[in-house]
Backbone as a ProteinNet text record, in pm:
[ID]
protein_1_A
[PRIMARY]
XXXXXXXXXXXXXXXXXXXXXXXXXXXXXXXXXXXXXXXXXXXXXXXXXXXXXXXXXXXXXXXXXXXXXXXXXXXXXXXXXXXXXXXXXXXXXXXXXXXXXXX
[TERTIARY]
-1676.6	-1738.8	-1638.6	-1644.1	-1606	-1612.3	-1516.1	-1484.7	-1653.9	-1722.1	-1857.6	-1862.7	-1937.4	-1976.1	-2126.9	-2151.8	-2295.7	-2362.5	-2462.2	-2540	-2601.1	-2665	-2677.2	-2751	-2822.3	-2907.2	-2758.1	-2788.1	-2765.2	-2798.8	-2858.1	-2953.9	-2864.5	-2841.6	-2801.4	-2788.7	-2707	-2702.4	-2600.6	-2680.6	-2615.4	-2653.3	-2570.4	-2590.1	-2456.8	-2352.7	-2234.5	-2238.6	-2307.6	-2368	-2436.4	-2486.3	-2602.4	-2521.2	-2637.8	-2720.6	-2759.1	-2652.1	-2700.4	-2735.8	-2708.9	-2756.4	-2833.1	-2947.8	-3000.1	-2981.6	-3030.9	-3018.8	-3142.8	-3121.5	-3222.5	-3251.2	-3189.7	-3194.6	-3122.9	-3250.6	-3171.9	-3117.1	-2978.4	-2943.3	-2892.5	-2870.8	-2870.6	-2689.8	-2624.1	-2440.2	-2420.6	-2284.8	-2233.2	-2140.2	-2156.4	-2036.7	-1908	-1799.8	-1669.4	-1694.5	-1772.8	-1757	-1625.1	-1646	-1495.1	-1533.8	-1435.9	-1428.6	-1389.9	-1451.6	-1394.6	-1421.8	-1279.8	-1289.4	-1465.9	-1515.6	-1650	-1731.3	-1738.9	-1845	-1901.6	-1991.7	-2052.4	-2023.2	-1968.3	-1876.9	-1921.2	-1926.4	-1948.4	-1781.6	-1763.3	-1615.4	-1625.1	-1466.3	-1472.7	-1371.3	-1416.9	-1322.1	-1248.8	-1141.1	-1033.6	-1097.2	-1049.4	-1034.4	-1159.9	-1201.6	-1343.2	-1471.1	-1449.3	-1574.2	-1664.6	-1838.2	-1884.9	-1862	-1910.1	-1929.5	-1955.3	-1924.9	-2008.2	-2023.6	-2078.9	-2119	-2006.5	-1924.9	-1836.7	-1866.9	-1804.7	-1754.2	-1603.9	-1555.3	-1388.5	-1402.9	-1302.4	-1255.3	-1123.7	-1048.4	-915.2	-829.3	-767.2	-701.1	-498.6	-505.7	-373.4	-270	-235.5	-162.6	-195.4	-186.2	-304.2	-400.9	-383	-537.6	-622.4	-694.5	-843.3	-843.9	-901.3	-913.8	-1078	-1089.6	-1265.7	-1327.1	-1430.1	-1491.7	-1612.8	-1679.4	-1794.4	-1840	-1949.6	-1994.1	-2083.7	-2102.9	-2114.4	-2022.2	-1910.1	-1791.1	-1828.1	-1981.9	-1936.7	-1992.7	-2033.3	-2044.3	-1941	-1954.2	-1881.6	-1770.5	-1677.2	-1572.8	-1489.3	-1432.7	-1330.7	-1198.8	-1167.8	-994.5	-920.9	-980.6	-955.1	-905.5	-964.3	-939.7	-850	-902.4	-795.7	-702.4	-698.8	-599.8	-670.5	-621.7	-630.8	-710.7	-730.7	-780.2	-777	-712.1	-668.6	-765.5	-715.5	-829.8	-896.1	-852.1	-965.9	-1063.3	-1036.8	-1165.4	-1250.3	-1243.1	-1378	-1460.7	-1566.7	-1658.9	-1745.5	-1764.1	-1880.9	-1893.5	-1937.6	-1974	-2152.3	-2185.4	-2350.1	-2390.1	-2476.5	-2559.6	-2678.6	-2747.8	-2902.8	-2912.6	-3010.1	-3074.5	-3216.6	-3259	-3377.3	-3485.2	-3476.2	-3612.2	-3511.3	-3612.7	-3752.2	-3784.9	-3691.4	-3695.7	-3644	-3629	-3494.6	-3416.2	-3314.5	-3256.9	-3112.1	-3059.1	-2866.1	-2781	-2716.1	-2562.7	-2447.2
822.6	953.1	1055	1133.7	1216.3	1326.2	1446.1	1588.7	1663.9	1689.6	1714.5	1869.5	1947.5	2086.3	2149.2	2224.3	2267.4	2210.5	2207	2124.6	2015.6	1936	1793.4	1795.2	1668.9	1569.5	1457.4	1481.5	1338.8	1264.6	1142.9	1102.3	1049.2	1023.8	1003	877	781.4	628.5	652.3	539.8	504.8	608.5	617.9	653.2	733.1	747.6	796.5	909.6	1028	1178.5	1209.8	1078.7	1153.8	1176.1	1289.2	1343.8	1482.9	1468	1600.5	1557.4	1442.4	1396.5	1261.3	1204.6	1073.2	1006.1	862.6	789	833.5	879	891.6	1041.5	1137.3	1320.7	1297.4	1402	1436.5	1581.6	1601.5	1715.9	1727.7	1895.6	2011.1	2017.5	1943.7	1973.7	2059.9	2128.8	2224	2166.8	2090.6	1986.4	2073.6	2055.6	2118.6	2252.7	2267.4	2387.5	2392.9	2508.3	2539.3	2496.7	2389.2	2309.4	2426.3	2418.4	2486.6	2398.2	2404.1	2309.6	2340.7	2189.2	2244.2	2199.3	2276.6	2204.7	2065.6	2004.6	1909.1	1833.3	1762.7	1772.1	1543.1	1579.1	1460.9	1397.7	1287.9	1269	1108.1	1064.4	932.5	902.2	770.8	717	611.8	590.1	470.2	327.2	270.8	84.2	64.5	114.2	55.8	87.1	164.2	223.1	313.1	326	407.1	530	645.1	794.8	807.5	917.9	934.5	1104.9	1076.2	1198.1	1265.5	1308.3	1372.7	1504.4	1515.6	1637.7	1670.7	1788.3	1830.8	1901.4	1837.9	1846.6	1945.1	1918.5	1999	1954.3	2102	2064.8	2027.8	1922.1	1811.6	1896.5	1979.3	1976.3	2023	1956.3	1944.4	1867	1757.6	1670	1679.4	1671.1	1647.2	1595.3	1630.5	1484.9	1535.4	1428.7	1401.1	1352.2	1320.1	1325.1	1266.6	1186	1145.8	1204.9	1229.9	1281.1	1193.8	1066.9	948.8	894	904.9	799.1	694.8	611.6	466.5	414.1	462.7	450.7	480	439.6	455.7	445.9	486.3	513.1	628.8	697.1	848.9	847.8	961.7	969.1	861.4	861.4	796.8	644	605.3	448.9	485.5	580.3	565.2	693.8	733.4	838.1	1000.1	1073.2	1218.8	1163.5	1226.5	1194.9	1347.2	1250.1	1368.6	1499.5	1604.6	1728.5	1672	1634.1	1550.6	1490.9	1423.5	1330.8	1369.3	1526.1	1584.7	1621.1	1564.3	1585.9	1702.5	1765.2	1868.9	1874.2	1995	2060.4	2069	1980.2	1992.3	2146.2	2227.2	2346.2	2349.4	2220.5	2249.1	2115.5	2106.3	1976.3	1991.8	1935.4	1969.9	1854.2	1760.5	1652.6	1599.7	1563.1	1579.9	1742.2	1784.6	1933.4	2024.5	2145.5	2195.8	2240.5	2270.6	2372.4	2357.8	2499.9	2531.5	2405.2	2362.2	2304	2390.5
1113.1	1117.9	1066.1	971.1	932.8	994.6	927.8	961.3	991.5	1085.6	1126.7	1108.3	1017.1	1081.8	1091.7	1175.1	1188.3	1289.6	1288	1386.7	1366.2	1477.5	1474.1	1627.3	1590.6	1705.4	1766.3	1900.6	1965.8	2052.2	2078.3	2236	2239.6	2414.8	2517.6	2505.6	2550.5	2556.8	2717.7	2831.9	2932.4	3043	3162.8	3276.9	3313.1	3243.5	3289.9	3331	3234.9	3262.3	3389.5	3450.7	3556.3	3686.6	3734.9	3731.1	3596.5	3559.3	3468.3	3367.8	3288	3152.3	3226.6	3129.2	3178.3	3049.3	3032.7	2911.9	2851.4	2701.7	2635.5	2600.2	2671.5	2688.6	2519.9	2482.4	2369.9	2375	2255.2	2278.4	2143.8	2140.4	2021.6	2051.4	1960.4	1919.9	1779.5	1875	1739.6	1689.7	1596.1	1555.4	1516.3	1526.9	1511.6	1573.2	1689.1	1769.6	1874.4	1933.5	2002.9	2160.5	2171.3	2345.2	2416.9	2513.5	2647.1	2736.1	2867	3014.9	3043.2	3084.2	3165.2	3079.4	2905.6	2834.4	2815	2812.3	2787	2617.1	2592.3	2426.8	2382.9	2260.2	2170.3	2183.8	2173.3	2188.1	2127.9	2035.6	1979.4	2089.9	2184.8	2263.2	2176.4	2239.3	2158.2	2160.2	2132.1	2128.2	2080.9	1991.8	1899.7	1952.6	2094.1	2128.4	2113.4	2076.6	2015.9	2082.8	2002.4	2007.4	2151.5	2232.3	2392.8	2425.7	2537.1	2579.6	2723.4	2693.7	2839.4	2872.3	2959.6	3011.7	2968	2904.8	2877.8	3003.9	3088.3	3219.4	3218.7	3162.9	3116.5	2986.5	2941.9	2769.7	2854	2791.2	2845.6	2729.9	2722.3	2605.3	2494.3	2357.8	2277.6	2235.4	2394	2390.2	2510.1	2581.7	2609.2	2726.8	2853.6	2976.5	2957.7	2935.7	2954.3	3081.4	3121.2	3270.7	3283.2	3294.5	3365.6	3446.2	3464	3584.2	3668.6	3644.6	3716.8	3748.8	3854.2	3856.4	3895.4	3892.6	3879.2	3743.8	3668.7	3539	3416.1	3325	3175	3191.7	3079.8	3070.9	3006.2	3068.1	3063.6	3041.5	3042.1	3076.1	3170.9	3282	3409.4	3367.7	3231	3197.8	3098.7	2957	2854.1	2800.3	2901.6	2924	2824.7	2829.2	2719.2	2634.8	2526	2386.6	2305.9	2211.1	2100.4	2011.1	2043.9	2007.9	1901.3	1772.3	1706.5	1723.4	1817	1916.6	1943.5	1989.7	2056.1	1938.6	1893.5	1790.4	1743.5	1894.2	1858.3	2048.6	2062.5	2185.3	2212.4	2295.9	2313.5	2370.9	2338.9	2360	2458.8	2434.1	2469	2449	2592.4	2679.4	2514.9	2453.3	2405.5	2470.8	2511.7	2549.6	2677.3	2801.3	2823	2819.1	2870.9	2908.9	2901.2	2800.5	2770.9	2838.5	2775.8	2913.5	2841.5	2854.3	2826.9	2868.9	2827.1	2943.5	2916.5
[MASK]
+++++++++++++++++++++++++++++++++++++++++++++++++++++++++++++++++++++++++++++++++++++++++++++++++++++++

């Protein structure tokens, strides 16, 4: 995946998000938008694993602790440590399906 800008679709894959995200919620990302702690953000995890959906929990430096908000689901910071500001792909905006709504 390349350098991303503008906007973009992304559905949901998994359970790690819930209660606030479910599998399958689609949502409205500002690709190469500006992270803030708290936002809901697109992120490339390490070791060959696809694209995901976190939470930026806090900026480490000049990398990233990401967050689940299912802690018995997926995988976060908690397993592969920070991840590099590059990583974070795009910042999600808007719940658009089932039901909209801000994050």
């Amino acid at each position: 995946m390349g350098h991303l800008v503008g906007w973009g679709l992304v559905r949901v894959g998994g359970r790690s998000m819930e209660p606030t995200l479910t599998d399958g919620d689609l949502l409205l990302v500002r690709w190469g938008g500006s992270p803030v702690p708290g936002a809901v953000a697109v992120v490339r995890l390490p070791g060959g694993r696809p694209t995901a959906v976190k939470r930026l929990a806090r900026r480490d430096g000049a990398d990233w602790w990401v967050e689940r908000d299912n802690p018995r689901e997926g995988v976060d910071s908690w397993l592969v440590g920070a991840l590099p500001a590059a990583d974070v792909l795009g910042v999600a905006r808007v719940r658009l399906w089932p039901r909209p709504r801000r994050l």
